[in-house]
MIGUVO-946189 format. One record per residue (C-alpha): z, x negated, y. Coordinates in steps of 0.001 Angstrom, whole numbers, padded with zeros to 6 digits, always signed. Each point is the difference from the previous one (the first is absolute). Layout:
ZXY ...
//
This chain:
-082673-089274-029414 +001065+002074-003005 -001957+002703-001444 +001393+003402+001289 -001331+001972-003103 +002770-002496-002337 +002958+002006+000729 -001438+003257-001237 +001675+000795-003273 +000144+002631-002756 -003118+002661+000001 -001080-000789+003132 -000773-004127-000731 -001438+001659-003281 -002451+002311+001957 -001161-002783+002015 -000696-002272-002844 -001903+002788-001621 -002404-000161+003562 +000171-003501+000064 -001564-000609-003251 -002777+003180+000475 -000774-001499+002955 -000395-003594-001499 -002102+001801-003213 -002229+001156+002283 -000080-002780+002344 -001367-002100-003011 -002384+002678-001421 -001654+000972+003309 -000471-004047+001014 +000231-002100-003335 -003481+000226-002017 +001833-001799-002945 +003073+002503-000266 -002288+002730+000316 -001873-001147-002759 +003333-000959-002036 +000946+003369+000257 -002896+001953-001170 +000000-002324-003080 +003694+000557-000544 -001134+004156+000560 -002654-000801-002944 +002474-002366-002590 +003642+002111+000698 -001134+003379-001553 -001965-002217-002879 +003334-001939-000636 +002025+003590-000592 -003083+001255-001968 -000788-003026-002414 +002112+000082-003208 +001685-003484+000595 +004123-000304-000283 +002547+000919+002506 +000516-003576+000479 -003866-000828+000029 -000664+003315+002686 +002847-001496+002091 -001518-003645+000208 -003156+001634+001113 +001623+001958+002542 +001883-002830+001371 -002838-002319+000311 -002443+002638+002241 +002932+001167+001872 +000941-004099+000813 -003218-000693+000707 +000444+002774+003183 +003053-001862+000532 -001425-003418+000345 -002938+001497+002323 +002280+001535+002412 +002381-003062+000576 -003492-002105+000330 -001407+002474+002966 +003202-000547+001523 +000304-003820-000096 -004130+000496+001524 +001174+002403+002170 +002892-002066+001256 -002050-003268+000426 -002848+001550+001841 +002829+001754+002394 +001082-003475+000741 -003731-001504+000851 -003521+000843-001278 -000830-004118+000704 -000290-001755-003283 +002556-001792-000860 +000650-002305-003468 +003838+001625-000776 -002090+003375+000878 -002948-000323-002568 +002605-001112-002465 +002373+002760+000243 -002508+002280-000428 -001816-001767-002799 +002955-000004-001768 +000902+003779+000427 -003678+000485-001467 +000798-001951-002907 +003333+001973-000452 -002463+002895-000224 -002553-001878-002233 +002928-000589-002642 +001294+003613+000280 -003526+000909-001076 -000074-002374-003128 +003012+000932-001028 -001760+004235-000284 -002598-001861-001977 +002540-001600-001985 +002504+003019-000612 -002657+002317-000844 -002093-001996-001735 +003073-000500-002509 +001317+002878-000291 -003487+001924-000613 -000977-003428-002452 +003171+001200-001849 -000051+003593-000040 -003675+000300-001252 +000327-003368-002951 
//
């Protein structure tokens, strides 16, 4: 069965995106400890990345790392989400799906260490 809301074009398939995704923010804020978490970090380290005197380049490397970090988070709640839908009963291909979309995460957040750690290592030599 196809998905009636594919043939909407133009503003209004934009509009419903827009909802969508709101709805999918706040699906993972209200239920997801971890994104919640993510996100007040990324509220703390976003303003210090426009306020620290680091390059353009530097500022947009620190950007990009918090803000894929959110990324990373959100398409692991789904995969969890999506694999408890289908059973709560453990299951080997279950624990491994979701230990990988952990470790997804767990890589996102080295690579913030990383980044910053760099750039701030190179800005204040």
């Amino acid at each position: 069965m196809e998905n009636p809301y594919k043939g909407k074009t133009g503003l209004r398939r934009l509009w419903n995106a827009l909802h969508y995704s709101l709805d999918g923010f706040a699906a993972a804020y209200r239920n997801e400890d971890a994104f919640r978490q993510e996100v007040w970090l990324a509220a703390l380290l976003l303003p210090a990345a426009c306020l620290l005197p680091v390059s353009g380049i530097g500022r947009a490397l620190m950007i990009g790392s918090v803000l894929l970090v959110l990324i990373v988070e959100l398409l692991n709640s789904a995969i969890e989400a999506a694999i408890d839908r289908i059973g709560l009963e453990s299951h080997p291909l279950s624990k491994r799906a979701k230990d990988i979309g952990s470790a997804a995460v767990f890589v996102t957040l080295l690579n913030v260490l990383l980044i910053w750690g760099s750039v701030l290592f190179d800005t204040f030599r």
